[in-house]
Wavefront OBJ file of the C-alpha trace (Angstrom):
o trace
v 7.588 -80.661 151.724
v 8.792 -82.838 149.200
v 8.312 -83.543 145.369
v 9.296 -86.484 142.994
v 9.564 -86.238 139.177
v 6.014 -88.521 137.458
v 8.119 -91.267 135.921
v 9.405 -89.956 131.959
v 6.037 -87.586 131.999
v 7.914 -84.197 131.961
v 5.217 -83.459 134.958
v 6.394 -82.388 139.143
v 4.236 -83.420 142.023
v 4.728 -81.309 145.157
v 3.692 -82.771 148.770
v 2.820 -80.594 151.714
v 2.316 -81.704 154.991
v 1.594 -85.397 156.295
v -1.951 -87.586 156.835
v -4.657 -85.917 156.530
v -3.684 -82.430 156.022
v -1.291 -83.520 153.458
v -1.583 -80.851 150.336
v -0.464 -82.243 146.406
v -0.034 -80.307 143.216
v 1.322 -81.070 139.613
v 3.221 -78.914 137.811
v 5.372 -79.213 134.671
v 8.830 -79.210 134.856
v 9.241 -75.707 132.920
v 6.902 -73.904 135.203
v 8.297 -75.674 138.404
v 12.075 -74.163 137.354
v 10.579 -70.879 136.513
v 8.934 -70.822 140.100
v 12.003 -71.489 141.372
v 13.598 -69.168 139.666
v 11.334 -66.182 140.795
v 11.647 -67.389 144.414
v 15.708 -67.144 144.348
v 15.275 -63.355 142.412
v 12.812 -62.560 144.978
v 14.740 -62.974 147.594
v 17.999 -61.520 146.064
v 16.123 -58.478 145.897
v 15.110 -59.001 149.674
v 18.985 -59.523 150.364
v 20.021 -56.354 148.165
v 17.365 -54.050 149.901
v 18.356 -54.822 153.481
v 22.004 -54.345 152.716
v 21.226 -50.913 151.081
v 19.232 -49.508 154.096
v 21.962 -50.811 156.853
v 24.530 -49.497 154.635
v 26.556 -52.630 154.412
v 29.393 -53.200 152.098
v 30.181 -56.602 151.254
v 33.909 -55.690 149.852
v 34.684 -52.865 152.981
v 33.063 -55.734 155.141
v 36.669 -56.632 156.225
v 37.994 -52.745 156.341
v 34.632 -51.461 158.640
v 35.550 -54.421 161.065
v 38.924 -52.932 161.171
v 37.209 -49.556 161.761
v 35.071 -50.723 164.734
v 38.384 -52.512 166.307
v 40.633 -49.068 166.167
v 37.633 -47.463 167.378
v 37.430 -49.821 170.209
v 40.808 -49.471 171.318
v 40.302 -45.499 171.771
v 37.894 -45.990 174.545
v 38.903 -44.901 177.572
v 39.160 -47.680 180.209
v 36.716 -47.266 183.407
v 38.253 -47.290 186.406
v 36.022 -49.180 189.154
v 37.705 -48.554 192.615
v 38.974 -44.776 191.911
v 39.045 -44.594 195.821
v 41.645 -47.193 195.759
v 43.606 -45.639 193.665
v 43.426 -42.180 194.732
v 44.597 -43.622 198.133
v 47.406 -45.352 196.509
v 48.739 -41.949 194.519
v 48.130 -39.697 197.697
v 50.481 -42.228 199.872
v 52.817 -42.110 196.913
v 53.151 -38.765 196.813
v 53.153 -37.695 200.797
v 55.956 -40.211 201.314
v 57.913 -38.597 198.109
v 57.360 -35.138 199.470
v 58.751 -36.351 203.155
v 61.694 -38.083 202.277
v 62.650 -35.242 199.242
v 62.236 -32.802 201.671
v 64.518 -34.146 204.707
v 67.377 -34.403 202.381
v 67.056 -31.149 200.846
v 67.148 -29.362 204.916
v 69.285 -32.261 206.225
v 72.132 -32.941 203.343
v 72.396 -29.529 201.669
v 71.896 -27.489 205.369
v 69.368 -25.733 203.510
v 67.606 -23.419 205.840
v 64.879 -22.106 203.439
v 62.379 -24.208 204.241
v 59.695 -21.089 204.001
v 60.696 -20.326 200.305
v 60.406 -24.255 199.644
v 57.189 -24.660 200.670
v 56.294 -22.026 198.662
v 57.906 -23.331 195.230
v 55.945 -26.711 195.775
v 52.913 -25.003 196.234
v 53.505 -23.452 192.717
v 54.380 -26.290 190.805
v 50.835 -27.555 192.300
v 49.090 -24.686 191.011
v 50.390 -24.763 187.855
v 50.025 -28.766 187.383
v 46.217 -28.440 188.206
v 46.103 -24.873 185.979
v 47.248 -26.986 183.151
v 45.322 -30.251 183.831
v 42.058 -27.701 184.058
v 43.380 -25.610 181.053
v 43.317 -28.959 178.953
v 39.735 -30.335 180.262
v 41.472 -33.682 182.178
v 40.278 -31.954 185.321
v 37.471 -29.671 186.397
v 37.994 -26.942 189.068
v 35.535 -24.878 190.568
v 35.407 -20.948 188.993
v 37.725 -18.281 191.983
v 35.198 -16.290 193.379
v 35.125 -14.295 196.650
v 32.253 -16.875 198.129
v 34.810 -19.853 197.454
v 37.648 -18.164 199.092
v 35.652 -17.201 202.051
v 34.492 -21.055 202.299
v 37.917 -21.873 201.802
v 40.628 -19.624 203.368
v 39.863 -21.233 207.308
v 41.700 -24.877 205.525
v 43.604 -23.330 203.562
v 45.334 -21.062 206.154
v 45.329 -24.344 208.845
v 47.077 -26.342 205.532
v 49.832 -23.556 205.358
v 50.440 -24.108 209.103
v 50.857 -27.754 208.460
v 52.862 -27.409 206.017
v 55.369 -24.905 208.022
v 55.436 -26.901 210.828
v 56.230 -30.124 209.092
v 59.343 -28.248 207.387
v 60.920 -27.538 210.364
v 60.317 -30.610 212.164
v 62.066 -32.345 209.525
v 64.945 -30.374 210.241
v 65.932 -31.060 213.356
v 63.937 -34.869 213.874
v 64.735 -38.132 211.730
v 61.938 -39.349 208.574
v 61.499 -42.503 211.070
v 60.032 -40.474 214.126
v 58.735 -37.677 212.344
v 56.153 -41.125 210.855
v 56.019 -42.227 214.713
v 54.983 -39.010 216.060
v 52.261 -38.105 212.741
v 50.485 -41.341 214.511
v 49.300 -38.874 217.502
v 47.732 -37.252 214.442
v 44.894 -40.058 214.299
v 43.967 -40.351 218.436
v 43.612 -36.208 217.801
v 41.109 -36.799 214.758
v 39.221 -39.517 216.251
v 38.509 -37.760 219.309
v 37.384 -34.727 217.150
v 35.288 -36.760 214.983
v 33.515 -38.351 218.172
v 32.480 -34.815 220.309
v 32.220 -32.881 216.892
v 30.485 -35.192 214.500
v 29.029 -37.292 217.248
v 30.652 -40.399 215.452
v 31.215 -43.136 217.832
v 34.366 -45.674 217.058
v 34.486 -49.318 218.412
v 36.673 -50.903 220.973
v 38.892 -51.961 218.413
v 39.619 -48.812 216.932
v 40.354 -46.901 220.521
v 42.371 -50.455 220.964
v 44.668 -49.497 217.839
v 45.010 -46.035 218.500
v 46.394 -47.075 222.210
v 48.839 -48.958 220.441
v 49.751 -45.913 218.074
v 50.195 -43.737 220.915
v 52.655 -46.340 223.066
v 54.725 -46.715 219.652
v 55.314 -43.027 219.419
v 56.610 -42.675 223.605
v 58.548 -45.594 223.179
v 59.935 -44.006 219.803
v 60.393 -40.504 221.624
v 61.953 -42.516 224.765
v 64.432 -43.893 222.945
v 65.363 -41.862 220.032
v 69.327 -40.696 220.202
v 69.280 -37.664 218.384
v 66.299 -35.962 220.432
v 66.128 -32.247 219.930
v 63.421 -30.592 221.526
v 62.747 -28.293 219.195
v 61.376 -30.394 216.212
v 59.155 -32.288 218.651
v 57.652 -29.286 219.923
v 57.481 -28.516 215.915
v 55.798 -31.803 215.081
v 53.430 -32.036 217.903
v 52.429 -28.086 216.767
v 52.427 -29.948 212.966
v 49.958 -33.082 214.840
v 47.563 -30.644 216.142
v 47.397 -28.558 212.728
v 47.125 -31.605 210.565
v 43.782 -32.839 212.694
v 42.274 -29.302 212.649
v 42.801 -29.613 209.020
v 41.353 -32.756 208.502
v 38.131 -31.725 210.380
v 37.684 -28.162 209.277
v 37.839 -29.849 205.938
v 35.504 -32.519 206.633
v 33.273 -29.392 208.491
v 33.422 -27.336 204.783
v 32.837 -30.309 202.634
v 29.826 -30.962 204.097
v 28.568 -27.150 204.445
v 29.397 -27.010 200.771
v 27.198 -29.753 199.955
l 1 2 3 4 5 6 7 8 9 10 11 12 13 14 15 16 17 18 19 20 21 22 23 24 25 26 27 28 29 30 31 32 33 34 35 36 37 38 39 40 41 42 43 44 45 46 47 48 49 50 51 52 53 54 55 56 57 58 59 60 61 62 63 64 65 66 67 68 69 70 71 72 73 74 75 76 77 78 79 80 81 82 83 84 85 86 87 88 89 90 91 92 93 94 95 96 97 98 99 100 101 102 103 104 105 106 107 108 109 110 111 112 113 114 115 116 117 118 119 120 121 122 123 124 125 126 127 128 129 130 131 132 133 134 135 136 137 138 139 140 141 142 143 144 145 146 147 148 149 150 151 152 153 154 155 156 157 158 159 160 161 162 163 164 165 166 167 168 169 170 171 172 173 174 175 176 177 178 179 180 181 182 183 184 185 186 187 188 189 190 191 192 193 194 195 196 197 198 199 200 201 202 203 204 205 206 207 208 209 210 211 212 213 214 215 216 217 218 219 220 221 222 223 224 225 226 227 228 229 230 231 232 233 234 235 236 237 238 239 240 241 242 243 244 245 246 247 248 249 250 251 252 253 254
């Protein structure tokens, strides 16, 4: 579209379109500006009625950007590999626990081990009570159907624990780790006439090697007491029936 003034005749021709199709009118130049000027209010009013129903405000334009990007920060990140990371806190914490614990019975000759175990338990109870009291975690309502379900792992876990106390009381952090590797050949050959699950050549191959680390450990350890390995081979065999009783009650629970 285009239009050109008629010379000094106070007179506007409009052209639409090219060729054939092309479209002309005259107009005078008062009634051209006065079109114009209804097309600019028309669409003001267009402008004015779209801002009203999306509730935009041109002067808190600035401040409702500054709105969205506080509210933006407030949303809590997503965490993709929350296996990964629940791997990486419970290795944190088991090799905490270990080491904390052989230099409370080793250093201090602390020979409570019993009334130990028990005070960690209770700080547990009361860190989840509290993370379940606040809504960050959600636990399962107690009820006499949950602790039947759950008293055969939990009783084998107590065991565990008991038996890992005192074998850290007469055996070193370094063999103690040697000797938990038994742990694995016990819970693969439970998973494969239990579960039927069948492990490759290369697995069996590994846990060969596991097992010739901890006689070679065992073999040549200097401060052998017979009594802590007879506690942490007890401690193996409870920490595989835990492991499998566990997996056996997660999946009955399913």
């Amino acid at each position: 579209m285009n239009f050109e003034q008629n010379g000094t005749v106070d007179t506007v021709t409009i052209h639409v379109g090219a060729g054939k199709k092309m479209w002309s009118a005259d107009f005078r130049m008062m009634d051209f500006i006065n079109l114009i000027k209804k097309g600019v209010q028309s669409c003001c009013r267009s402008g004015a009625k779209y801002i009203s129903q999306n509730g935009v405000d041109l002067e808190n334009d600035k401040a409702e950007k500054d709105h969205d990007n506080i509210l933006h920060c407030y949303i809590p990140v997503k965490i993709y590999n929350q296996a990964l990371l629940s791997c990486l806190a419970y290795c944190i914490s088991s090799c905490s626990m270990l080491l904390v614990n052989k230099f409370v019975l080793s250093s201090y000759n602390f020979n409570a081990g019993i009334s130990l175990m028990l005070y960690q338990n209770f700080v547990s109870v009361t860190v989840v009570s509290t993370l379940s009291l606040f809504d960050i975690i959600s636990t399962e309502p107690l009820t006499w159907k949950l602790v039947k379900v759950w008293f055969p792992v939990n009783a084998i876990f107590v065991g565990m624990l008991i038996t890992s106390m005192f074998s850290l009381k007469y055996i070193n952090v370094a063999m103690v780790t040697i000797l938990k590797n038994a742990t694995n050949v016990i819970i693969a050959l439970g998973e494969t006439y239990i579960f039927m699950k069948h492990h490759g050549n290369k697995v069996w191959s590994a846990l060969l090697l596991m097992i010739i680390s901890a006689i070679s450990g065992g073999v040549t350890d200097l401060s052998f007491h017979a009594v802590g390995y007879a506690w942490q081979i007890a401690n193996c065999f409870l920490t595989a029936s835990y492991s499998l009783t566990l997996r056996r009650v997660m999946d009955t629970a399913k």
